[in-house]
MILORO-536838 format. One line per field, with one value per residue: residue number from 1; residue in three letters; chain; x, y, z of N, C-alpha, C in turn. Coordinates in steps of 0.05 Angstrom, whole numbers. Each point is the difference from the previous one (the first is absolute). Layout:
<pts>
num	c(NUM ...)
residuo	c(ALA ...)
cadena	c(A ...)
n.X	c(X ...)
n.Y	c(Y ...)
n.Z	c(Z ...)
ca.X	c(X ...)
ca.Y	c(Y ...)
ca.Z	c(Z ...)
c.X	c(X ...)
c.Y	c(Y ...)
c.Z	c(Z ...)
</pts>
This chain:
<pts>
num	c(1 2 3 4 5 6 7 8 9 10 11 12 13 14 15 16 17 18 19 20 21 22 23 24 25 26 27 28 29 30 31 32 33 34 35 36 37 38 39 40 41 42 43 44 45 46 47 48 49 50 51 52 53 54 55 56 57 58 59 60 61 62 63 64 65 66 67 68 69 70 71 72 73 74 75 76 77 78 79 80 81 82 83 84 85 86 87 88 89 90 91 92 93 94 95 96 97 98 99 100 101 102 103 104 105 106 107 108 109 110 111 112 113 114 115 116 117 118 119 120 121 122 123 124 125 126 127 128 129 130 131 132 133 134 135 136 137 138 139 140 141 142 143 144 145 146 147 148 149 150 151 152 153 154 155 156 157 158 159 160 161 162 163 164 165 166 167 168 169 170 171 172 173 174 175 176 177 178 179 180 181 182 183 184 185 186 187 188 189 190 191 192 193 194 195 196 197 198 199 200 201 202 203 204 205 206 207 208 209 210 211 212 213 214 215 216 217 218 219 220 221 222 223 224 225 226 227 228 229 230 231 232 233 234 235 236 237 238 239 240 241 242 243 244 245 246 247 248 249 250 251 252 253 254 255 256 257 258 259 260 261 262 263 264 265 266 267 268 269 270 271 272 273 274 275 276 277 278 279 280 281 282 283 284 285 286 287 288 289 290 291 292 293 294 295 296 297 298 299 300 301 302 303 304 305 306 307 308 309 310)
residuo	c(UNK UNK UNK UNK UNK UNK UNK UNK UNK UNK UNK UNK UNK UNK UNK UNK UNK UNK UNK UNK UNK UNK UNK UNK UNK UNK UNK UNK UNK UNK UNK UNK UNK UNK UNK UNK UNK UNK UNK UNK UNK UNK UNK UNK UNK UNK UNK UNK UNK UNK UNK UNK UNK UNK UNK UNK UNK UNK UNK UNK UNK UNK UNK UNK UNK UNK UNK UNK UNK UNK UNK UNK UNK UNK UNK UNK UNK UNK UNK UNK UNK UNK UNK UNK UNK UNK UNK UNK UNK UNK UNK UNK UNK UNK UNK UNK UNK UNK UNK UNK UNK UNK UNK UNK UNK UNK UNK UNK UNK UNK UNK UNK UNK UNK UNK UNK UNK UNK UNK UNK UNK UNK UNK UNK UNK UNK UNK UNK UNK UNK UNK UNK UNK UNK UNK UNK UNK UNK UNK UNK UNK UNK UNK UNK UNK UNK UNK UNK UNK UNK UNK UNK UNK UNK UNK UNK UNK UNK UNK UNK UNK UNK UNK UNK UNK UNK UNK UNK UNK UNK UNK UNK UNK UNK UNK UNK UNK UNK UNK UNK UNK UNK UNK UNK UNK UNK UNK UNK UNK UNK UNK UNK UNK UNK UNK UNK UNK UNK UNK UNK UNK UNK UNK UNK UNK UNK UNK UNK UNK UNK UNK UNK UNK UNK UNK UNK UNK UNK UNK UNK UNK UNK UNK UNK UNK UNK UNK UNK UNK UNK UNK UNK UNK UNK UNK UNK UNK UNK UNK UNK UNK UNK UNK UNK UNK UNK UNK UNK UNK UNK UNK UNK UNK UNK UNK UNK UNK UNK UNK UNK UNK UNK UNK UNK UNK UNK UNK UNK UNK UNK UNK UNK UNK UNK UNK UNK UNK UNK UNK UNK UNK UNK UNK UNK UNK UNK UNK UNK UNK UNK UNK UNK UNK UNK UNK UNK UNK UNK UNK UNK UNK UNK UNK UNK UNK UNK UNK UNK UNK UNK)
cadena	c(A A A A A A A A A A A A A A A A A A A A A A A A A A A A A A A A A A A A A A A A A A A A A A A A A A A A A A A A A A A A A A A A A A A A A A A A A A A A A A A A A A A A A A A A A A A A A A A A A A A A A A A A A A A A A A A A A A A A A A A A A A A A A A A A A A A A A A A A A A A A A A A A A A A A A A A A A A A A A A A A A A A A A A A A A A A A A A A A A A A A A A A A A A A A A A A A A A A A A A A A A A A A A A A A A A A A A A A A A A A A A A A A A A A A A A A A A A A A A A A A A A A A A A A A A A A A A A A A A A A A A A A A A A A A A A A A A A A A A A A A A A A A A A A A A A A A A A A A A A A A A A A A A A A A A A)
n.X	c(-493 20 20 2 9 10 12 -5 31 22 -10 -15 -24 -33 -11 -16 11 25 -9 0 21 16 -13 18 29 7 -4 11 16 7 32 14 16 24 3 27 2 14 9 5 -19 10 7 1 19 5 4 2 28 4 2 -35 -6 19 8 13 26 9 19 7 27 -4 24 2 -10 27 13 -8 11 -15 21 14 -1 -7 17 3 -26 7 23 -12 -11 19 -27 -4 -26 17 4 -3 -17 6 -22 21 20 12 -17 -3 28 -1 -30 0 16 -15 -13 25 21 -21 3 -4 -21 15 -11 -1 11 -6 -22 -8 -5 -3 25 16 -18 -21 6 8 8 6 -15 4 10 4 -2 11 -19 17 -17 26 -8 24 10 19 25 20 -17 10 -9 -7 16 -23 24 -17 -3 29 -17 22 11 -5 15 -17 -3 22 2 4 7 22 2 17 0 14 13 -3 12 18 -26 13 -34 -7 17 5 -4 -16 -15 -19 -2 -28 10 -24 0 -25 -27 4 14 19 12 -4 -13 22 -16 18 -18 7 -7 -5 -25 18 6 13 20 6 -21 13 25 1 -32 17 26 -3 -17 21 16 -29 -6 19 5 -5 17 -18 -9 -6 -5 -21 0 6 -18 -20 4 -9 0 19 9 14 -11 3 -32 -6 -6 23 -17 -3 -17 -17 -3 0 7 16 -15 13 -22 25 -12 -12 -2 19 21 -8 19 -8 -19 10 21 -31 -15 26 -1 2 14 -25 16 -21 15 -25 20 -2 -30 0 14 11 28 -23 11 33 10 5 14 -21 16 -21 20 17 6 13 -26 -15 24 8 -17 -4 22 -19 -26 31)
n.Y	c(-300 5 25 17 6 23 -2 28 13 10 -25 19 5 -11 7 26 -2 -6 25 24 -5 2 20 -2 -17 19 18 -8 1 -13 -23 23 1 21 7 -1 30 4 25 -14 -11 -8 28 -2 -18 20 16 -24 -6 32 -7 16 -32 8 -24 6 2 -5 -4 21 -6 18 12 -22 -5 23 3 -15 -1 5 6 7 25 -1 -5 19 17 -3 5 21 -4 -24 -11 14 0 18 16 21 25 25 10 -6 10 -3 -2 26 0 -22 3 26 13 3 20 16 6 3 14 19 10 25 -1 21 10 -25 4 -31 -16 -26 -18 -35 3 10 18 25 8 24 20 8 -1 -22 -3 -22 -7 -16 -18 -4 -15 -4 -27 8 -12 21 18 18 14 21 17 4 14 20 -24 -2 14 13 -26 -9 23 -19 -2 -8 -20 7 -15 12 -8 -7 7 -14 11 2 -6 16 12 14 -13 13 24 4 18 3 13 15 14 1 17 -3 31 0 -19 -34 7 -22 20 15 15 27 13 28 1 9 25 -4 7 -9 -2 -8 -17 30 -7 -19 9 34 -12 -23 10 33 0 -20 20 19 -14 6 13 -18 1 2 -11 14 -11 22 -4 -30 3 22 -10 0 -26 -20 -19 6 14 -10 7 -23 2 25 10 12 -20 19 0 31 8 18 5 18 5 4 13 -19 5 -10 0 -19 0 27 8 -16 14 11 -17 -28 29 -6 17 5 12 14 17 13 12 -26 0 -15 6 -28 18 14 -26 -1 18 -5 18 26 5 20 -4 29 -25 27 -1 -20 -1 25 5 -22 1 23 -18 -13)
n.Z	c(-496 -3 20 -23 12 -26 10 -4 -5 21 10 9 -9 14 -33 2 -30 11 6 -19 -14 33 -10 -24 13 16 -16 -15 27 21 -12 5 -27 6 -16 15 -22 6 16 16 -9 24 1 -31 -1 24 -13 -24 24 4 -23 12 11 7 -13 -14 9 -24 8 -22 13 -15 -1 -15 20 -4 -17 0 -14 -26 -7 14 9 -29 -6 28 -16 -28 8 14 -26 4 -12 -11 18 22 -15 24 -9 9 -4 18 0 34 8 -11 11 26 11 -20 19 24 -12 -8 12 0 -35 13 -11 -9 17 -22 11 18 4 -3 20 -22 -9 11 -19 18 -18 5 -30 7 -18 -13 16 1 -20 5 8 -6 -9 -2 -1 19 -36 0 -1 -9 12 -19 33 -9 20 -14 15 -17 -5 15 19 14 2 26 10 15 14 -26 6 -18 -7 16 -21 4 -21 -29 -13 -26 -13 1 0 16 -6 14 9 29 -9 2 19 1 18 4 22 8 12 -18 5 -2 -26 -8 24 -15 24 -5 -22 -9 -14 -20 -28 -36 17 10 -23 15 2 -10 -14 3 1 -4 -18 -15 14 0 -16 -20 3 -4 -10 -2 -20 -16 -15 -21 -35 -22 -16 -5 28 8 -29 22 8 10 2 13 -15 20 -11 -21 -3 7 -32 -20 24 23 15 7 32 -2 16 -9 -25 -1 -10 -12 -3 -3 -39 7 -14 -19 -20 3 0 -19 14 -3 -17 23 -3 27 7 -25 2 -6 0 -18 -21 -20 -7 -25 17 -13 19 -4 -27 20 -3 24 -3 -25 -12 -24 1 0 -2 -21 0 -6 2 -4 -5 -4 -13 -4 -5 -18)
ca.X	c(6 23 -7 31 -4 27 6 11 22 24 26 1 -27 -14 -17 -25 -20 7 -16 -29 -6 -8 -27 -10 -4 -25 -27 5 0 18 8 9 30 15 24 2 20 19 23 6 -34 -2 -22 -24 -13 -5 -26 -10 -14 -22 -35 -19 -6 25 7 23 23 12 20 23 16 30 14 -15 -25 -4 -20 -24 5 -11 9 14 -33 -15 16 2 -33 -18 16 -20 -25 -19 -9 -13 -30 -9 20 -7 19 -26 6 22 18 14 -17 -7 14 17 -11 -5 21 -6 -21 0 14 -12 -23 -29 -20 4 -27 5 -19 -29 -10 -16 3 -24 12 24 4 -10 18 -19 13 1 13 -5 8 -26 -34 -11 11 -6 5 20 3 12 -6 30 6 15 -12 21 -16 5 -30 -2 1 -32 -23 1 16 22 11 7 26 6 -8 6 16 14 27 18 18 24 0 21 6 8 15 6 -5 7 -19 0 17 -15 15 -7 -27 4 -18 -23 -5 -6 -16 -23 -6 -3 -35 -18 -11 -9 -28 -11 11 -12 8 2 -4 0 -8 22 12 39 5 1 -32 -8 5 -10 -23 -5 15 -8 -19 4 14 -15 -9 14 -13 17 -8 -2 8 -14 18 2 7 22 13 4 28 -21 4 9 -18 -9 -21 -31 -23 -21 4 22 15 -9 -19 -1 -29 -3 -25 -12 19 -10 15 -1 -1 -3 -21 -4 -3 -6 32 2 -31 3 17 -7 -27 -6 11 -31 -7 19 -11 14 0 13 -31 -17 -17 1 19 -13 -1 -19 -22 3 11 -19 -4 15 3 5 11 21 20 12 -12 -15 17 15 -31 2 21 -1 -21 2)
ca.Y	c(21 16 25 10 39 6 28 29 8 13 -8 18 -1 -9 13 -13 -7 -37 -17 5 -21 -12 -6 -17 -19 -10 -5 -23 -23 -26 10 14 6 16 1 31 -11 25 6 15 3 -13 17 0 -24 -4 20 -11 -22 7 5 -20 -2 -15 -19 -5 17 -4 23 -6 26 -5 19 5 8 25 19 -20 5 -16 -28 -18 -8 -29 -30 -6 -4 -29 -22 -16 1 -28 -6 17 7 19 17 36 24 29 13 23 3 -29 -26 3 -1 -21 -34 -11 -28 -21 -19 -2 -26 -25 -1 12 25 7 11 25 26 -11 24 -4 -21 -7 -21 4 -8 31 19 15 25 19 -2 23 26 -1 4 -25 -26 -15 -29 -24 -31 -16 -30 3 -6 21 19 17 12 37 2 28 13 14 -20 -9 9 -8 -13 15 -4 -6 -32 -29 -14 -18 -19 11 -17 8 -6 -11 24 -1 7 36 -2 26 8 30 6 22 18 20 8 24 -7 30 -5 16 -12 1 -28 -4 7 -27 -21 27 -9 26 7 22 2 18 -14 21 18 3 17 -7 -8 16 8 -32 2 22 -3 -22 -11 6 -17 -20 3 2 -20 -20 -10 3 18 -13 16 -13 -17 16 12 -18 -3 26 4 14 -21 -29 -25 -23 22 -1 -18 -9 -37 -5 10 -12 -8 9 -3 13 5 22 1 28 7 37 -1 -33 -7 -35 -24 -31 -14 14 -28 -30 0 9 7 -25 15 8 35 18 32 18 28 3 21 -20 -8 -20 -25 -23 -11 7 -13 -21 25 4 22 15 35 22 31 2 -6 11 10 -16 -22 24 1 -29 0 27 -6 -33)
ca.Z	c(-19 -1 -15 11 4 -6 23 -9 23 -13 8 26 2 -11 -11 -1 -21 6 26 -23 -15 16 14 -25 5 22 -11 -15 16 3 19 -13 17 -9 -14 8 -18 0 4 39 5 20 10 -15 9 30 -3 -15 20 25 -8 11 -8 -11 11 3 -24 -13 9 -21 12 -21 -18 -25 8 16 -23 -14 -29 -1 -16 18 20 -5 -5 18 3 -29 8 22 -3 8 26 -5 -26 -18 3 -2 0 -2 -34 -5 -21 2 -4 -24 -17 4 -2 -26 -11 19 -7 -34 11 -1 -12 9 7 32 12 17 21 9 20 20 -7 3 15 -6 -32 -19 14 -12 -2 -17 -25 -17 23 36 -9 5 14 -12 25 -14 4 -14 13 6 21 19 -9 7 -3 4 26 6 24 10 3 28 37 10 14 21 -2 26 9 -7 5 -21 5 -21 -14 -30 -21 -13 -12 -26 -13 -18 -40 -13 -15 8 17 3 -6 17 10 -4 27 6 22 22 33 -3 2 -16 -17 5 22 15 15 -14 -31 -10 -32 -20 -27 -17 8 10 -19 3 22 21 12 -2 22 13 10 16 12 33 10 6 33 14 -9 5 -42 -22 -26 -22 -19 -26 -20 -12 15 3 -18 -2 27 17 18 -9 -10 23 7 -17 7 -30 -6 5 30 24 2 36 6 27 19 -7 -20 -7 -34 3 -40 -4 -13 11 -32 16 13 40 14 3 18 29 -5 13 31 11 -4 -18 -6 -26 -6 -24 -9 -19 15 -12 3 -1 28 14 9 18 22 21 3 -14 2 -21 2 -9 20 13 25 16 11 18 26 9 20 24 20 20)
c.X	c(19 -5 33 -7 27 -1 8 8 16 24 2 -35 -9 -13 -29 -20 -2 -29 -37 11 -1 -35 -24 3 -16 -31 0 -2 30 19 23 28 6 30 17 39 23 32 3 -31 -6 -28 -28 -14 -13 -31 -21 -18 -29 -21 -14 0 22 7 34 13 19 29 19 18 27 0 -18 -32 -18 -9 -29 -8 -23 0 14 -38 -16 16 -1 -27 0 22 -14 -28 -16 -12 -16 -15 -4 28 -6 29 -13 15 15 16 17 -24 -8 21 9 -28 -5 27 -2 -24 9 20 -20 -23 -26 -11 2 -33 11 -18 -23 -5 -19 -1 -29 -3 24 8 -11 7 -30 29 -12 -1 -9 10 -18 -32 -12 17 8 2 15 7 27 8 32 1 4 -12 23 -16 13 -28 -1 -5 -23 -12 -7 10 25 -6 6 36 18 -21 4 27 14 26 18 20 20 1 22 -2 -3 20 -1 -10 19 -2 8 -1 -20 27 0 -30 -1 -31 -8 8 -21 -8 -28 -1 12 -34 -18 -14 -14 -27 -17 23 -2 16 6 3 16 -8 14 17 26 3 10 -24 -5 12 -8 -20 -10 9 -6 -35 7 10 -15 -24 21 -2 31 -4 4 -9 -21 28 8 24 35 16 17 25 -11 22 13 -25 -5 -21 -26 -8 -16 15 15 26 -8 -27 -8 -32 10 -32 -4 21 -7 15 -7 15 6 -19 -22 -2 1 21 7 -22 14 17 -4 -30 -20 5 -25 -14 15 -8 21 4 11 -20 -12 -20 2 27 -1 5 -25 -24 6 -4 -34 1 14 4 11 16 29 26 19 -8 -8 24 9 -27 2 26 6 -28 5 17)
c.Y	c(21 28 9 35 2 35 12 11 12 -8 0 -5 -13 17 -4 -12 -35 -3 -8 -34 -37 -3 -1 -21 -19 -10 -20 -26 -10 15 23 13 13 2 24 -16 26 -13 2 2 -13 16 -4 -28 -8 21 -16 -24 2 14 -28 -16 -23 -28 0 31 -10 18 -14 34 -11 30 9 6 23 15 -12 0 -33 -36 -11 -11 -14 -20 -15 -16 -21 -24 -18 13 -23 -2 37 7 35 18 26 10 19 7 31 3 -25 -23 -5 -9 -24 -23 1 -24 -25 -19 -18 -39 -14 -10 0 24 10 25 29 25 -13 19 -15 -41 -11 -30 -4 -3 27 27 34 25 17 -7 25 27 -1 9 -24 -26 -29 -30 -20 -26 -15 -17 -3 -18 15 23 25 32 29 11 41 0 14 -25 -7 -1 -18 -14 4 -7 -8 -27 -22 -6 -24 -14 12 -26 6 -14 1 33 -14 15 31 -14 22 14 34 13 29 29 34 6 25 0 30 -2 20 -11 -5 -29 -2 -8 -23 -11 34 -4 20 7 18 -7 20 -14 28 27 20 24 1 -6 14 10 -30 5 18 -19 -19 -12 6 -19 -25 -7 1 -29 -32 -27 -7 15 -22 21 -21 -4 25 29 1 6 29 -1 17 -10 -26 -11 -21 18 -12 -22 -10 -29 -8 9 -18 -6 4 -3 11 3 29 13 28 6 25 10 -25 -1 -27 -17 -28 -3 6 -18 -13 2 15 1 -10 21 7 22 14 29 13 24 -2 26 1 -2 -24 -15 -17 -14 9 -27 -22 17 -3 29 20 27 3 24 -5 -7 17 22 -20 -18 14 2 -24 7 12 -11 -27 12)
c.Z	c(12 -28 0 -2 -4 20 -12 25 -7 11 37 12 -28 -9 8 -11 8 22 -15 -6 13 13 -31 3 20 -8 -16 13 3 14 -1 5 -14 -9 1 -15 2 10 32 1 23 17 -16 14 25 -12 -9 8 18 -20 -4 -39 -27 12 -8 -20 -2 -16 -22 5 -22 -14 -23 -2 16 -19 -1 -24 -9 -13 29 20 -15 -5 29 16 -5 24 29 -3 2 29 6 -16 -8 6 -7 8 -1 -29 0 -25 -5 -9 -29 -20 4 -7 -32 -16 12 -20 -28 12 18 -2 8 -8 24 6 11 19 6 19 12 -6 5 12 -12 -28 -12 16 -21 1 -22 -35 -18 11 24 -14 -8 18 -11 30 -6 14 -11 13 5 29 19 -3 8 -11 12 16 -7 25 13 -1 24 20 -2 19 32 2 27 14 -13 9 -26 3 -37 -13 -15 -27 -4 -17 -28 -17 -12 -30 -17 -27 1 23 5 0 24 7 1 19 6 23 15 23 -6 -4 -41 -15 -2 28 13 9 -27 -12 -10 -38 -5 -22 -9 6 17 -11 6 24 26 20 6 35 20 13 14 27 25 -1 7 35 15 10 9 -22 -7 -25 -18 -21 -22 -12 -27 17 -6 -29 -15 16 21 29 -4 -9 26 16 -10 12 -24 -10 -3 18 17 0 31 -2 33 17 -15 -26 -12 -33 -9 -35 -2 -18 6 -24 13 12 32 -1 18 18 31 1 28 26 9 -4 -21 -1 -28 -7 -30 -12 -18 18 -6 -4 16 21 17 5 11 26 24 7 -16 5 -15 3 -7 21 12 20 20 15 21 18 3 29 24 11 17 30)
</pts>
């Protein structure tokens, strides 16, 4: 049994979500390779090589494959999908957007956000907003499967030894062309792979108090900042800010939510973080009944004392 892991990259490094969805495979079983698809990705592929646990990569270096745009990266998938029983991807934006065409060319159910495996035919994801589990069995040849990233420890990124291959490139679909990026930059961790998390919501009241309050804590802390979806829509903050079902999906070691009503939709996108704490001044908001630790009070007092006792 053979696996194919599609690598998330930039051309330059290996993402880390590729390593969550390398140790879905693992669990599954057999034997397991990587598909590393870009532009000058020679570096992604030496990185790709040395995680535990890989038997081969698989290296497609062509022009047209630097954006990673998703019509060219599955035509390239479905084209050496033989001889492969399962095909992952972490349930990023990219993965999200390239194995559903993967699955549609070749004619499969594709199995999304599994968060935990039961063998190599039954898989267990999410459904209703993470308020139920469902257990899916499928009889597919090719199982073309999406790895929620919080399901599963990364991958170690060093002791394998894999044998790098070159692949044949496929043809420009020039389906669609990537046009420009428009890129958050900070020095603070990124939100998806943060250890710790400081939120903000609505409670917030503008994004100028989003920043005043949150940021020197975040600094302090060594956090990323994240945001409710109600936050995000206020302009408070970018949309590559929000957390929840239809944002990011995190599971920090420590997730702090701060005017965070906690509606399902957020739930569902940080409910899996070890440590939750909440400052809100609803006694009865509804993030109080994931939250491991609350506090009633008025954030714009209680954050400023928070930041002057760390």
């Amino acid at each position: 049994m053979s696996l194919l892991v599609i690598a998330e990259h930039d051309n330059a490094g290996l993402k880390a979500a590729t390593l969550n969805a390398v140790t879905a495979a693992a669990k599954i079983g057999g034997e397991i390779h990587i598909l590393v698809a870009g532009a000058n990705c020679g570096a992604v592929a030496e990185q790709a090589a040395k995680v535990a646990g890989v038997a081969k990569v698989k290296v497609a270096d062509a022009a047209h494959y630097g954006d990673q745009t998703a019509e060219n990266i599955a035509a390239l998938i479905v084209a050496n999908a033989s001889g492969y029983t399962h095909i992952l991807a972490a349930a990023t934006s990219n993965g999200k957007n390239t194995l559903p065409r993967v699955a549609a060319l070749l004619d499969v159910a594709q199995i999304s956000e599994i968060v935990s495996v039961v063998d190599a035919d039954t898989f267990v994801r999410p459904i209703y907003a993470g308020n139920a589990l469902a257990t899916v069995k499928s009889s597919d040849a090719t199982k073309v499967i999406t790895v929620r990233t919080t399901g599963f420890d990364a991958a170690a990124n060093s002791g394998g030894s894999a044998a790098v291959e070159a692949m044949a490139a496929g043809a420009d679909l020039g389906q669609s062309k990537l046009i420009g990026r428009e890129l958050t930059k900070s020095a603070r961790p990124e939100l998806a792979a943060a250890k710790i998390i400081v939120s903000g919501g609505r409670g917030m009241g503008s994004g100028e108090n989003y920043h005043k309050l949150l940021e020197p804590l975040a600094d302090k802390l060594g956090a990323a900042l994240g945001a409710s979806r109600a936050a995000v829509d206020a302009g408070f903050v970018p949309n590559d800010y929000q957390v929840g079902q239809t944002g990011k999906i995190v599971a920090p070691q420590l997730y702090i939510a701060i005017g965070i009503s906690g509606a399902i939709q957020h739930l569902a996108g940080m409910k899996d973080s070890k440590v939750i704490v909440a400052i809100n001044k609803d006694p009865d908001a509804p993030i109080f009944q994931v939250a491991d630790y609350g506090l009633v009070a008025d954030l714009f007092q209680a954050v400023p004392e928070l930041v002057a006792a760390i």
